[in-house]
VOGU-3710 file (C-alpha; in Angstrom, 3 decimals, decimal comma):
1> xxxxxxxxxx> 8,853/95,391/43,413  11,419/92,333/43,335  10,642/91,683/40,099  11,519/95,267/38,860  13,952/95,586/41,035  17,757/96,299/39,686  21,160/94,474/40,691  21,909/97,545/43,105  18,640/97,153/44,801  19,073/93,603/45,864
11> xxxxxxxxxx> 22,738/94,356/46,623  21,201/97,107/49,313  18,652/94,556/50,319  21,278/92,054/51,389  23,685/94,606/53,128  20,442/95,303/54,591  19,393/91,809/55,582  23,039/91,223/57,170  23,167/94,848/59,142  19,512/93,888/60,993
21> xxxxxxxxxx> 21,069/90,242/61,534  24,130/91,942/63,486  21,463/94,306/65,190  19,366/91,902/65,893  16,370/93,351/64,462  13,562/91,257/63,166  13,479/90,158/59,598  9,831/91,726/58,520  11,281/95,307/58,878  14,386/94,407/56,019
31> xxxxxxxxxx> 11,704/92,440/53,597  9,885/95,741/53,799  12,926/97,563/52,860  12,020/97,408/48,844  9,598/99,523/48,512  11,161/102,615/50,810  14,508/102,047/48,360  11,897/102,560/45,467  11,228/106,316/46,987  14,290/107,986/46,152
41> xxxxxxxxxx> 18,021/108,551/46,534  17,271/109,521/50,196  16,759/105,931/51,000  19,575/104,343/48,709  22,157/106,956/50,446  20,774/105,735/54,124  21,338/102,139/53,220  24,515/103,005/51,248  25,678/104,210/54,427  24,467/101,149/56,411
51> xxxxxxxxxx> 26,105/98,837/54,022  29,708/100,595/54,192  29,560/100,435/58,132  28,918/96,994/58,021  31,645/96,482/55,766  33,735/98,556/57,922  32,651/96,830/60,900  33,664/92,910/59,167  36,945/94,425/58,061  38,029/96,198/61,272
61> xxxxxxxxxx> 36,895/92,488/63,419  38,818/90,653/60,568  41,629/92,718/60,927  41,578/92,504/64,716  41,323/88,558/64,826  44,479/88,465/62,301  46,446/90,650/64,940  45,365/88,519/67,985  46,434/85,328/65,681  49,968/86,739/64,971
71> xxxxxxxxxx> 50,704/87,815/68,394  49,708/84,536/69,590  51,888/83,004/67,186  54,838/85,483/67,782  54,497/84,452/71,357  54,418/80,767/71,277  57,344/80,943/68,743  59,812/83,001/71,326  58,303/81,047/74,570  59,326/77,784/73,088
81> xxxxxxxxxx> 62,712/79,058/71,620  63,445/80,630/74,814  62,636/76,750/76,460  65,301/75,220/74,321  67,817/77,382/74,682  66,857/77,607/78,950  66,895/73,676/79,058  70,441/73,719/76,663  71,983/76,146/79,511  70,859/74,079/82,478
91> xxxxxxxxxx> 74,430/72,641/82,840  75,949/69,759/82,826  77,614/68,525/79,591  75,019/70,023/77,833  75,220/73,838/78,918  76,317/75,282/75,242  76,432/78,345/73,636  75,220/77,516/70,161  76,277/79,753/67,470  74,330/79,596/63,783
101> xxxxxxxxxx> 75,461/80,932/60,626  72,867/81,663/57,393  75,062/80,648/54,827  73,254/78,682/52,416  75,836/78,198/49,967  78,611/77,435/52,745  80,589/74,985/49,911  81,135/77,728/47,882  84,831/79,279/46,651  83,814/82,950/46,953
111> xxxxxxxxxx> 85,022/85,866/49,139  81,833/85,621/50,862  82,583/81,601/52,045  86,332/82,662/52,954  84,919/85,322/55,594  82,669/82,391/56,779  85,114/80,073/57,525  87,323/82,189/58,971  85,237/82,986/61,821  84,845/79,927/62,094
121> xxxxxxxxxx> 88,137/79,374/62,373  88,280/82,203/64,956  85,275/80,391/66,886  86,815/77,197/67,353  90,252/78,715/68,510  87,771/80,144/71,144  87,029/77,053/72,247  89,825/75,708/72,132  91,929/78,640/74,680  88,435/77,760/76,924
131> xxxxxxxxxx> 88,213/81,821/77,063  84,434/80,966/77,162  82,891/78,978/80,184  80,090/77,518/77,890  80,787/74,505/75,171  81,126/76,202/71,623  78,916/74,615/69,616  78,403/75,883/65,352  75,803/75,207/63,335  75,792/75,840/59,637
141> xxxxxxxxxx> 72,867/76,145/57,427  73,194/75,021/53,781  71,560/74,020/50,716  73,828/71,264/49,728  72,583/67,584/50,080  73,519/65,210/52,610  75,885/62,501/52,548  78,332/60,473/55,251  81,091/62,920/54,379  79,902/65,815/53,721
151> xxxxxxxxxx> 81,685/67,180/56,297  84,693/65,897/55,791  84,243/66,914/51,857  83,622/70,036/52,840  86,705/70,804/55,667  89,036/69,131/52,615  87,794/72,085/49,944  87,772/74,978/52,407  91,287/73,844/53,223  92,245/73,368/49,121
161> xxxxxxxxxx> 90,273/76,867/48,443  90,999/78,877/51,078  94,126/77,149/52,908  91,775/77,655/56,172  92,523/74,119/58,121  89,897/73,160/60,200  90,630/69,374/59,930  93,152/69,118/62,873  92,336/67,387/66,037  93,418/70,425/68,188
171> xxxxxxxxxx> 90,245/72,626/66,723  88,158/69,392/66,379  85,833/70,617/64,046  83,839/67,744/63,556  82,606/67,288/66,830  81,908/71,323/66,948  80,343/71,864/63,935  76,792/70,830/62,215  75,095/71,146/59,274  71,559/71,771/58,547
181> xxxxxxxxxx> 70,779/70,583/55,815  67,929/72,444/53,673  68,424/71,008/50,300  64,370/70,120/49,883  63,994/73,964/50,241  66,418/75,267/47,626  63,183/76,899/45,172  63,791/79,580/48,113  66,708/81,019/46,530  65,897/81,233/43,068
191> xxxxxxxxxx> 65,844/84,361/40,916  62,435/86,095/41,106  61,279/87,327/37,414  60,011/90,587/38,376  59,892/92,108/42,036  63,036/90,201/42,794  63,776/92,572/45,608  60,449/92,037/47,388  59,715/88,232/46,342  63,357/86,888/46,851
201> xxxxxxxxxx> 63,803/89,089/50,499  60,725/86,931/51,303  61,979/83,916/50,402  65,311/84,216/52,266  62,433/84,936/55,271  60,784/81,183/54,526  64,134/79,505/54,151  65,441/80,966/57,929  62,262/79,624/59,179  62,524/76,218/57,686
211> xxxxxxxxxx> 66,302/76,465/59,305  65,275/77,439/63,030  62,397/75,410/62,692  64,372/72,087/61,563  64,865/71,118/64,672  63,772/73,079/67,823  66,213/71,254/69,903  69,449/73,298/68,031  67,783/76,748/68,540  70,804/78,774/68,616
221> xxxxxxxxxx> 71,575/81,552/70,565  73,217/83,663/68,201  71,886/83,697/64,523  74,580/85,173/62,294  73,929/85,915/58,860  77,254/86,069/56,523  75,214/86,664/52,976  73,172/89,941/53,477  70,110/88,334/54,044  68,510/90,842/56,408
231> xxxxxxxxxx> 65,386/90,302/56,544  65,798/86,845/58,264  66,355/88,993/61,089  62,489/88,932/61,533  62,003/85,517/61,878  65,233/84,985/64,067  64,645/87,790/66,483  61,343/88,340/66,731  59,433/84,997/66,380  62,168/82,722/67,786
241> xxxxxxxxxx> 64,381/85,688/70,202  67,710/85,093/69,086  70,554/87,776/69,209  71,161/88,765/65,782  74,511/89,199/64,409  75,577/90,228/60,981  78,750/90,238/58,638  77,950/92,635/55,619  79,064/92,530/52,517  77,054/94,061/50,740
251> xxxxxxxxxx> 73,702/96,157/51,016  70,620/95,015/49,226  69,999/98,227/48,324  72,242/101,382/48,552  71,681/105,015/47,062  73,802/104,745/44,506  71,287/102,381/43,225  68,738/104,523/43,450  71,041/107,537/41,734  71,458/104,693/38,824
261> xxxxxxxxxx> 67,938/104,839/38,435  67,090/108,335/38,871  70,441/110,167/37,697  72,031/108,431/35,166  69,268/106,495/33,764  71,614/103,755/31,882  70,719/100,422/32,152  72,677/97,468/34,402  72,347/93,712/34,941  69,391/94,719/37,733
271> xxxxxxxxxx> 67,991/97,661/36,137  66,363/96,660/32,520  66,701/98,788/29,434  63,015/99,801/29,021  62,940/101,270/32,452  66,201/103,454/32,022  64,088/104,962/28,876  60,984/105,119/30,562  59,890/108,313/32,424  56,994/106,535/34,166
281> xxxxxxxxxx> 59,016/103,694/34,759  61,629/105,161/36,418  59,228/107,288/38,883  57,367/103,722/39,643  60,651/102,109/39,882  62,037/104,710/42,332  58,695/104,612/44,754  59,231/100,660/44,655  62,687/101,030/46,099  61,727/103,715/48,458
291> xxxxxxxxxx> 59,878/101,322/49,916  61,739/98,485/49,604  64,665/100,752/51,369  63,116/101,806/54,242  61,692/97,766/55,615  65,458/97,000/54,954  65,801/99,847/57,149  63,558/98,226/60,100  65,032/94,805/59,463  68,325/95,813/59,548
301> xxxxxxxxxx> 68,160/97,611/62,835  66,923/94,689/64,612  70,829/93,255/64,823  72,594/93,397/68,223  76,205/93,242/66,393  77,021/94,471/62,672  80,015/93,922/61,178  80,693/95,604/56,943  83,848/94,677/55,089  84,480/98,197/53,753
311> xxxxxxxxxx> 84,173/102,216/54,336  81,862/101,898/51,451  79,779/99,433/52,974  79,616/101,346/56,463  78,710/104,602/54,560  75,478/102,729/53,314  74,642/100,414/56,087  74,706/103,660/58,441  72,730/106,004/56,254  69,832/102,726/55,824
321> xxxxxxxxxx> 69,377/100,868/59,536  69,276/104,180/61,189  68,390/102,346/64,692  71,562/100,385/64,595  73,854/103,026/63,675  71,929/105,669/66,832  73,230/102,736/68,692  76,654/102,482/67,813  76,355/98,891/66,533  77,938/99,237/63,323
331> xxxxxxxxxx> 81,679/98,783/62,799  84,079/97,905/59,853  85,722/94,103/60,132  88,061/94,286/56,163  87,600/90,590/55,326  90,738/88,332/55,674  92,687/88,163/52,505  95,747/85,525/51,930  98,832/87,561/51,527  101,109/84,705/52,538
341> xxxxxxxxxx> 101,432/81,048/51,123  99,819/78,327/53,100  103,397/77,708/54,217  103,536/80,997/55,988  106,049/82,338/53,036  105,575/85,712/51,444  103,599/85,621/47,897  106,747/88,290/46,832  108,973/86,790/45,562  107,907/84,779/42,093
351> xxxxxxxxxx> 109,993/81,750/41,209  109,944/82,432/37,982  109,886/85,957/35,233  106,423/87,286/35,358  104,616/87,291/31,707  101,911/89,140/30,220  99,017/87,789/32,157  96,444/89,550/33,142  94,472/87,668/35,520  91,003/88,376/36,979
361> xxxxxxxxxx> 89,598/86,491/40,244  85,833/86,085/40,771  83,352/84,412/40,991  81,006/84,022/37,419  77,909/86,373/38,788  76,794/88,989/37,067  77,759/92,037/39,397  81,021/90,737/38,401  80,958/92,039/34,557  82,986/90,372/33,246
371> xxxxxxxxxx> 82,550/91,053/29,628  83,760/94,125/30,493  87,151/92,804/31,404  86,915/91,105/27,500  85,659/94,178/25,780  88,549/95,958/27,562  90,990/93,475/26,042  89,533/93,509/22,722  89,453/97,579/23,048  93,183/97,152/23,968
381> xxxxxxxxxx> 93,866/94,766/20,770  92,226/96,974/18,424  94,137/100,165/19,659  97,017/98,830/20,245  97,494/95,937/17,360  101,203/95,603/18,053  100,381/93,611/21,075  98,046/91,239/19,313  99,543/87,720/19,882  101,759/88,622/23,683
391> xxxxxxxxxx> 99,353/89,367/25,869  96,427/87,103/27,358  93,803/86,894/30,105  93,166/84,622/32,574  89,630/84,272/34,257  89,671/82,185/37,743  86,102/81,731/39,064  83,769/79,547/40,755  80,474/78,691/39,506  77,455/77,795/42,163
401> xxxxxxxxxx> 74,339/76,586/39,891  73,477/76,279/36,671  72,908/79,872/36,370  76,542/81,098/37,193  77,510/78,206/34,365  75,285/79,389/31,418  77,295/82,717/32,373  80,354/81,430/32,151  78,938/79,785/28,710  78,037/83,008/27,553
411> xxxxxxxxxx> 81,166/84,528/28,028  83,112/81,984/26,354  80,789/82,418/23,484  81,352/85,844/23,833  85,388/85,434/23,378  85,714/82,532/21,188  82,729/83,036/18,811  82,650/87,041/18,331  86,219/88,153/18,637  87,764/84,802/17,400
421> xxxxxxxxxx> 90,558/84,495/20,142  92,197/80,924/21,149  92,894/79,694/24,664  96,722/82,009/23,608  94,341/85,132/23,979  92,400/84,231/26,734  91,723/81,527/29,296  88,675/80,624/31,653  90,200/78,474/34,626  86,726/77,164/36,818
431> xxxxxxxxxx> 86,046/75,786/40,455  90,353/75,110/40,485  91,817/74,305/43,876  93,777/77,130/45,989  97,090/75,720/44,410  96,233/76,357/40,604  95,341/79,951/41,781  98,611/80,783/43,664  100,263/79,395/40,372  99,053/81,774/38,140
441> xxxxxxxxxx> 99,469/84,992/40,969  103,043/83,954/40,553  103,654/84,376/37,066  100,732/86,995/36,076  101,795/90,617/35,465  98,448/91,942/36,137  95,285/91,838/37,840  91,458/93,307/36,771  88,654/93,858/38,544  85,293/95,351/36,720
451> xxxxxxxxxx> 82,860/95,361/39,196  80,520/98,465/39,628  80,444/99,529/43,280  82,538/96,281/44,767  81,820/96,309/48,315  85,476/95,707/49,031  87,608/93,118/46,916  89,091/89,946/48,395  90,658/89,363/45,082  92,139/92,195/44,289
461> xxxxxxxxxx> 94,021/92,509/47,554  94,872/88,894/46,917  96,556/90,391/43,715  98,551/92,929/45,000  99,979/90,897/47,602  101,171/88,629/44,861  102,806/91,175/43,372  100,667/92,142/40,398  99,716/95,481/39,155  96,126/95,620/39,958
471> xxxxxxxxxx> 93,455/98,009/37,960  90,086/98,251/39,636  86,841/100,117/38,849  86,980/103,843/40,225  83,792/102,739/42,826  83,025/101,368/46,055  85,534/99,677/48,179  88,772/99,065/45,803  88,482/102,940/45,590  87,749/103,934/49,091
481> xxxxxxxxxx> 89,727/101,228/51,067  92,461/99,481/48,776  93,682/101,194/45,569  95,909/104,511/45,975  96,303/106,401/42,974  97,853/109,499/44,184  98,793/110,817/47,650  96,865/113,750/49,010  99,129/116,536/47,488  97,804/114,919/44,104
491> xxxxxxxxxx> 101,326/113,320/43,414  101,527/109,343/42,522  104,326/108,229/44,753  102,199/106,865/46,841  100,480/105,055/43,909  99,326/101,211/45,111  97,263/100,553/41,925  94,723/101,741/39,111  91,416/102,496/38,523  89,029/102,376/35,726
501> xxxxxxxxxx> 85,592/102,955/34,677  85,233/102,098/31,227  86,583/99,178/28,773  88,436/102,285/26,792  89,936/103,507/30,862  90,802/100,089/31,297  92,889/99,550/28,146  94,459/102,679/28,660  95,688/101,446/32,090  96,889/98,463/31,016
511> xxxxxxxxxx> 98,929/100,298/28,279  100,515/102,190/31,068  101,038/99,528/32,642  103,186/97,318/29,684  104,813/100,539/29,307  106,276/101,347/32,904  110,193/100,505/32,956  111,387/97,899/35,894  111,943/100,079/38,445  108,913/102,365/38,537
521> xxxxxxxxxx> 106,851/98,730/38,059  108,277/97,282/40,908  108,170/100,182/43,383  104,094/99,811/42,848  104,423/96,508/43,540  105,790/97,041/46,962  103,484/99,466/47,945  100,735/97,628/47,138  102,124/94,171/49,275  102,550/96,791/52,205
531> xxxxxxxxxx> 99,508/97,913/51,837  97,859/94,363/51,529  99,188/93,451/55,010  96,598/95,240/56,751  93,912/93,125/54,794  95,727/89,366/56,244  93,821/86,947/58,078  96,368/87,718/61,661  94,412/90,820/61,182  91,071/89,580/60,662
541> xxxxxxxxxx> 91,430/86,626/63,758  92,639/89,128/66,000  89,935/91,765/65,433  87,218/89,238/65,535  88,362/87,847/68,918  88,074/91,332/70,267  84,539/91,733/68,840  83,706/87,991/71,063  85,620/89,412/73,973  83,008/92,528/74,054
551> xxxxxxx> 79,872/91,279/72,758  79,855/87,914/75,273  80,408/89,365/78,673  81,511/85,706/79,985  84,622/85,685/77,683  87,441/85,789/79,542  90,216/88,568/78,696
//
């Protein structure tokens, strides 16, 4: 019979062997088990059956012994975090509350880096009024290398970029702050090929636990993440216990991306041009952000304290962690924006005639489409040739890897190669300090900002407080929270700004714009400064402070 047997047979006979091994039954009775499989289907369904309940059986203990292991594990992980922080807060000169920010590319010279170090800032000031009982102590995780003055290197450039000075003996930063450095783990953060929102939110999820994990002895008590990297929240609250705070710029996901998939069906630097034809694709594509939407969902509700920089923002971050907004933990913090000189002047006034600059401020990503701002230009050129020769634009960015520089590449090759314009047409100005920046706001015209959906806009504001005539796209936060285009009666005296949508809107705008006489120019421009002053970092510091005040009970009023 074992010689005539068939593959399926001896498959039965071994489920067979192993379900009378479990059972305990004696051998004999399975080696017999051949020849009543060689009677009919009855006895190949009876076996079938035995096999799949075996199967069931080694899945459901497998399962089980995975659950015990990760509960374990969960455990240990928040006993022995809850140890370091007990023994930190024992008293003494060591009784700290220890504050860490997820901020892997803290050198940066973006919007994102300015909110960053501004709390900071705010933190430190803290500490300094000794409104809190407890020693303030920061901790900053970043990618960067290590070196004997790195932090020095990095106090000089946020003070250069941002004119935030934290290098003053009164805040003593250096003795407050420290860096972790996680340099050896910076494969974390590159882009993922395909799945990018799955594979890269896991990533973010290894590179928080190599950062709590560094060193057990700076477990913080407050993990604060400043780049939108929710689902570290897992790993911070619920394997190590710390209180989760979050500054939001930006959601991972929002439903207008999933009405860019499933609406308007156009392609986008995240959504690829064979999926946007695709029927199939698209339905596949929408399930996979479904899904994707609702764990942001869970992750997302697991902060104690959210913070979003725009209207926009809080729209999206409400409708997605539904348990944080049932609990009232959600509230809108605009991002501080210079409006005044380092030296405490007004940016008003120019010191010199203002000439026809347009200037954009951002950093070289993607999101930040900037060949739109060239096609505009070149769609304002070719309709208006008369201008050809007096007008120019000026691109100020930072670049953070090689990625954001084969960008900037790209769109120089773009400019100088395809439309044939000199550094008289347009200019790319990269990683400058704070003082080349304020130099061109003086003497530029006009600002642009293409972004799709821009959570809220630190440059723009930054514009209009200079003084220039700012056109944004007709989305997100320039349209809900900065740029006024008409009152509510629909008349434009109230007018702060423009808005656009598309390179042929945009050159239309900045026709309007060359066109306005003095007067009408300049009354936009002083709406627009008024209108920046509720964006300024007094505003910012102050708000913050009362965010510390009711968050940490001990903080004194």
């Amino acid at each position: 019979p074992f010689k005539k047997s068939t593959p399926r047979t001896y498959l039965i006979l071994h489920t067979a062997v192993l379900y009378s091994y479990i059972n305990y039954q004696p051998t004999m009775a399975v080696i017999q088990a051949p020849p009543m499989m060689m009677m009919g289907a009855r006895g190949h369904n009876n076996l079938a059956i035995v096999g799949f309940q075996t199967v069931g059986l080694f899945i459901f203990i497998t399962c089980l012994l995975a659950c015990l292991v990760l509960a374990v594990s969960v455990v240990a992980c928040r006993f022995k975090g809850h140890r370091k922080r007990a023994n930190r807060a024992g008293g003494g000169s060591k009784d700290s509350l220890m504050i860490a920010f997820f901020h892997p590319y803290c050198s940066g010279g973006g919007g994102g880096e300015r909110v960053l170090w501004k709390i900071v800032e705010v933190i430190l000031q803290l500490k300094l009024k000794k409104v809190y009982p407890k020693r303030i102590h920061v901790l900053i995780y970043t990618l960067d290398e290590p070196s004997s003055t790195y932090t020095k290197d990095v106090l000089g450039h946020v003070k250069d970029r941002f004119s935030i000075d934290l290098t003053g003996k009164e805040l003593d930063a250096t003795a407050s702050l420290t860096f972790v450095h996680l340099h050896s783990y910076r494969h974390y953060l590159l882009p993922a090929k395909r799945f990018s929102l799955i594979v890269e939110s896991f990533r973010t999820m290894q590179l928080a636990w190599a950062a709590l994990t560094y060193s057990w002895d700076l477990m913080p008590d407050i993990f604060m993440d400043t780049t939108g990297c929710a689902f570290t929240f897992s790993v911070a609250n619920l394997l190590m216990g710390c209180k989760v705070w979050a500054y939001v710029h930006y959601p991972t996901i929002s439903t207008d991306m999933l009405q860019l998939v499933w609406q308007q069906r156009r392609a986008a630097y995240n959504h690829s041009d064979y999926i946007a034809k695709s029927k199939l694709a698209t339905y596949a594509k929408m399930a996979y952000y479904c899904v994707f939407a609702f764990c942001y969902g869970l992750t997302g509700g697991l902060a104690q304290v959210v913070l979003v920089n725009s209207t926009w923002t809080f729209n999206h971050i409400t409708y997605l962690w539904k348990f944080a907004a049932w609990r009232n933990r959600i509230e809108i913090v605009y991002p501080p924006c210079q409006v005044v000189s380092a030296e405490g002047d007004s940016l008003r006034q120019p010191s010199k005639p203002r000439q026809n600059v347009i200037l954009s401020i951002g950093q070289f990503r993607p999101e930040k489409d900037h060949v739109l701002q060239i096609e505009a230009l070149a769609c304002f050129l070719e309709s208006y040739p008369e201008w050809k020769g007096t007008i120019k634009l000026v691109l100020i960015g930072s670049c953070r890897g090689d990625s954001d520089r084969e960008r900037l590449n790209q769109l120089q090759t773009l400019a100088h190669d395809k439309h044939q314009w000199t550094t008289d047409t347009i200019e790319f100005v990269v990683n400058e300090p704070n003082s080349v920046v304020q130099d061109w706001l003086s003497k530029s015209s006009m600002g642009i900002h293409t972004m799709w959906n821009e959570h809220f806009g630190i440059g723009i504001v930054e514009m209009m407080a200079a003084g220039l005539l700012v056109i944004a796209h007709n989305s997100g936060g320039p349209q809900t929270d900065i740029v006024t285009t008409t009152s509510k009666t629909g008349k434009q005296q109230d007018r702060t700004g423009f808005l656009a949508s598309t390179a042929e809107e945009y050159a239309k705008c900045i026709h309007q714009i060359l066109n306005l006489d003095k007067e009408a120019a300049d009354q936009i421009r002083q709406r627009a400064q008024s209108s920046a002053l509720r964006f300024s970092d007094e505003v910012f510091a102050k708000h913050m402070g009362e965010i510390f005040h009711t968050h940490l009970p001990q903080v004194k009023a």
